[in-house]
N, C-alpha and C positions, 0 to 999 in steps of 0.2 A: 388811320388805316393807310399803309403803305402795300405797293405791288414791288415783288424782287425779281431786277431783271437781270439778264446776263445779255451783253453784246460781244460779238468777235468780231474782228477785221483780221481777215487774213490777207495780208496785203501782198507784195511781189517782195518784199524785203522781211518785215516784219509782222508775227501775229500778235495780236495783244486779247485779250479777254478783259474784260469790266465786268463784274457785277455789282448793282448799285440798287439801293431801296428808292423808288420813286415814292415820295409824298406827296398826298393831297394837295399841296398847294405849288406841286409842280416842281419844286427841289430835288436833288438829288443825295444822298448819304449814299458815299463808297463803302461796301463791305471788300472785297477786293480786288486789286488789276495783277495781271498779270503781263508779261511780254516776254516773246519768245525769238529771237532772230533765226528764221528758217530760211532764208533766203529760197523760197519758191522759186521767183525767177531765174533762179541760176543757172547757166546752162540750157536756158529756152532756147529750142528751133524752131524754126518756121517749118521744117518737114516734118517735125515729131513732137512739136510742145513742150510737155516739161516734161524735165530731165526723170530718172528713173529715183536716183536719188533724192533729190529734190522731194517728190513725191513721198519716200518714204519719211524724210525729214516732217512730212506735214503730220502723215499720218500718226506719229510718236509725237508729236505737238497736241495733235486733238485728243488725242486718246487723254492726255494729261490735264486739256483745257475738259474734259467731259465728266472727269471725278473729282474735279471741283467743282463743275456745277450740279452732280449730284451733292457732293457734301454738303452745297449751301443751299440746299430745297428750296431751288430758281422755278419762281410761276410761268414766265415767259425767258423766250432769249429773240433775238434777232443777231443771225448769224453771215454775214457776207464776204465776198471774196470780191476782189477788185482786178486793176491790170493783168497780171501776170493767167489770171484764170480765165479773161474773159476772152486775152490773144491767144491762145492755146487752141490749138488743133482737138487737142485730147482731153479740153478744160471739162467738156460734160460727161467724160467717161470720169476724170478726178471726183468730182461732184459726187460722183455714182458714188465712186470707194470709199469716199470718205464716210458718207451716211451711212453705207454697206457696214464698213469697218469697227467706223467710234460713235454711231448715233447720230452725228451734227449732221444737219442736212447745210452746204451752205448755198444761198443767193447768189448769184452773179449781176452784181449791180454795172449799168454803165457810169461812163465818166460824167454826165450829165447830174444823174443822181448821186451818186458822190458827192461830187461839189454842194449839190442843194441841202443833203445832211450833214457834210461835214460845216457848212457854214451857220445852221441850228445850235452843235455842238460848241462851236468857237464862241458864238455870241455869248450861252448860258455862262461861260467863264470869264469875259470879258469884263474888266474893271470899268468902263466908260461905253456909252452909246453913241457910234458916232452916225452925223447923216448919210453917210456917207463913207467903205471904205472896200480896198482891193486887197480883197483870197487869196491867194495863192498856198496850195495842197501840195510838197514836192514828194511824189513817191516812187516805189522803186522802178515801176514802167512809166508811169504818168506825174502829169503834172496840172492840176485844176486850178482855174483862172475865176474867181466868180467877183464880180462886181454887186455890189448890194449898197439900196438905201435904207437904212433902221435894216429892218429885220428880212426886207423882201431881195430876193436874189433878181437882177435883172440882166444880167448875163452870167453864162456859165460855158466854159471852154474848157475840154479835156486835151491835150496834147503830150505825142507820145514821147516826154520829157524826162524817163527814171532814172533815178542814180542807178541803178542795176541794168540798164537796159544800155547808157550812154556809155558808161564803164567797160562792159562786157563789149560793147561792140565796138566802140570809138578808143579808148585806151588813152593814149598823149590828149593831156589839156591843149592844144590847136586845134586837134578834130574835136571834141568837144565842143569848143565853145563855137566855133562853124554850126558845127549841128543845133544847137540851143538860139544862134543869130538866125537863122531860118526859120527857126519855129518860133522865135519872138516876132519876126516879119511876118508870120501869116495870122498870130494874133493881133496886130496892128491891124493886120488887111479885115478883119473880123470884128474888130473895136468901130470899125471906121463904117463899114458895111451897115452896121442897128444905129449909126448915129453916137456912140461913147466915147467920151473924152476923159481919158485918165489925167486927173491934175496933182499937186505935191499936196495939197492940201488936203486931201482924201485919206484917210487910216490907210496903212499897210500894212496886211499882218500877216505872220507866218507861222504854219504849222505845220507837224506835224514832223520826223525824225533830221532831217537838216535843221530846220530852222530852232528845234529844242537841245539840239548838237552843241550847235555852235554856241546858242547861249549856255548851256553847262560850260564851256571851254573859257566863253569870256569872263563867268565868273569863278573859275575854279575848282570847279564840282569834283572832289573825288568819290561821294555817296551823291547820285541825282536826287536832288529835290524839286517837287512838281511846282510846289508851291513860289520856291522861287523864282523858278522857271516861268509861267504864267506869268504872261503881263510884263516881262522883263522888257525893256527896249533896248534896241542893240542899234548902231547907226552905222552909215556904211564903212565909214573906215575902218571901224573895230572887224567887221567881218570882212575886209581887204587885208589886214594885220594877220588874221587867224589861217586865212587862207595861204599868205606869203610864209606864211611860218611851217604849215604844214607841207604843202607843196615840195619842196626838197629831201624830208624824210621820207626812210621806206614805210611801207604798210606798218611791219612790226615796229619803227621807232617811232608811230604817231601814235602806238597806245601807250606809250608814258603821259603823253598829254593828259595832264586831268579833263575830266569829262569830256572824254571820247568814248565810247562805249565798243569795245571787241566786236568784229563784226563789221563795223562802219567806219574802220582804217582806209582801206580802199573807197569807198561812196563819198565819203565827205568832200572829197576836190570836184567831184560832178556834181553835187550839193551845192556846193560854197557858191561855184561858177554860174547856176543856176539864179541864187541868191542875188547874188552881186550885179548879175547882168541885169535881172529884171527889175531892179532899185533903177540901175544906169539907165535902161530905156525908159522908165517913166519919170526919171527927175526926183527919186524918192531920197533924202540924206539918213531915213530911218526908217526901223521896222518894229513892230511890235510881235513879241511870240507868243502863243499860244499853245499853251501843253493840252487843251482841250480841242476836242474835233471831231472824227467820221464818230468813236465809240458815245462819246456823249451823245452826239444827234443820232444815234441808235437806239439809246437808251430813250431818249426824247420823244422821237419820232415814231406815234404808229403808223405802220407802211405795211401793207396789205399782203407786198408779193413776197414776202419773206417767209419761207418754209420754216423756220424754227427746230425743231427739237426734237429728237424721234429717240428718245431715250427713257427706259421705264423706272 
């Protein structure tokens, strides 16, 4: 006996859909993913939220993410928006239109819960159990920090770290990385606060569209593969390499780069930077990625406040 669920993350960068058959014994079988680069965030103000376009970009996203999950007669979905909706002036009028619009009602999760499901999600894919190992979530507002022993998260830090966010506002890699040394200082101030010592010896792993970037790129991907992707480990100089290399081209000459994917020519040096510094401040020489995350710990996770599905 299996239940067929559908998860969304509609993120400040990218939307993605899952639909996945849960099994009895707790397993997951993908029927399909989907990913959509809408860039939500684009164009956020602090006077007005998201942009007009923006908006519309989402609404022609769901509309598409919603007849597939009628086509795939999905029992449940769990549907959530993160960053980009939840700093939004106007994120609960979006909310409205979209349920209004295409059916999806979505959740507005904080960066708290985030963190806590997307690190469910990374484990279930995880090749090795370690005692021990440090999160980090880079997306396109935010950036989640979760420390976890086995399976239990004991700290979790949202900081307003996006590659769309650093990008759009900071532009030159000097302001960037100023901004990203600030907000690694106040999670130091925050590690130090509950008593946590981040050591080399602890797992580091990365997920989510930087950190599965970069490894498409290191190994050549011109069709991405998840599976190679997952679990790959990439160590720092290889993404000091990827980064020097891209750095000097324009946006349109970093998409000859195999495995770059259109859309994240511009994100990936506020990616990389992100990447790299946070190896630098904790002593880390490597990373492990993770193609699995928020959508799995969606699928995984039942979590009560999640409106679901309003489609007949």
């Amino acid at each position: 006996m299996s239940v067929r669920i559908a998860a969304i993350d509609f993120g400040t960068n990218t939307a993605r859909l899952l639909i996945a058959d849960r099994l009895d014994d707790g397993r997951l079988e993908q029927v399909l993913l989907k990913r959509t680069i809408v860039r939500l965030g684009g164009g956020l103000s602090s006077e007005f939220g998201l942009a007009f376009e923006a908006i519309q970009r989402a609404e022609a996203c769901l509309y598409d993410f919603a007849a597939l999950i009628r086509e795939n007669k999905v029992n449940n979905i769990n549907a959530v928006a993160t960053s980009a909706v939840r700093d939004a002036v106007n994120g609960p009028a979006f909310v409205a239109r979209m349920a209004e619009e295409t059916g999806i009602r979505l959740s507005v999760i904080d960066g708290v819960t985030e963190g806590r499901i997307t690190l469910s999600g990374v484990l279930s894919g995880l090749d090795e159990k370690p005692e021990k190992l440090l999160l980090f979530d880079v997306g396109g507002g935010s950036t989640e920090y979760i420390v976890a022993r086995g399976a239990i998260p004991f700290f979790v830090k949202s900081l307003p770290l996006g590659v769309v966010r650093l990008t759009e506002r900071n532009g030159k890699p000097a302001s960037i990385i100023d901004s990203i040394r600030l907000e690694l200082d106040c999670l130091e101030l925050h590690l130090a606060a509950e008593g946590i010592q981040i050591t080399p010896d602890m797992l580091l792993v990365g997920t989510a569209g930087t950190a599965t970037t970069l490894a498409a790129i290191s190994l050549g991907m011109d069709q991405y593969d998840y599976r190679k992707v997952n679990n790959c480990t990439l160590v720092k100089n290889e993404i000091q390499r990827i980064f020097d290399m891209l750095l000097p081209l324009s946006p349109e000459q970093r998409l000859s780069v195999a495995g770059l994917e259109k859309g994240r020519e511009d994100l990936i040096i506020a990616g990389s930077l992100i990447t790299v510094m946070t190896m630098e401040r904790f002593r880390f020489s490597r990373m492990k990625v993770s193609d699995f995350g928020l959508l799995e710990g969606l699928i995984l996770t039942e979590h009560g406040g999640f409106d679901g599905l309003a489609l007949d």
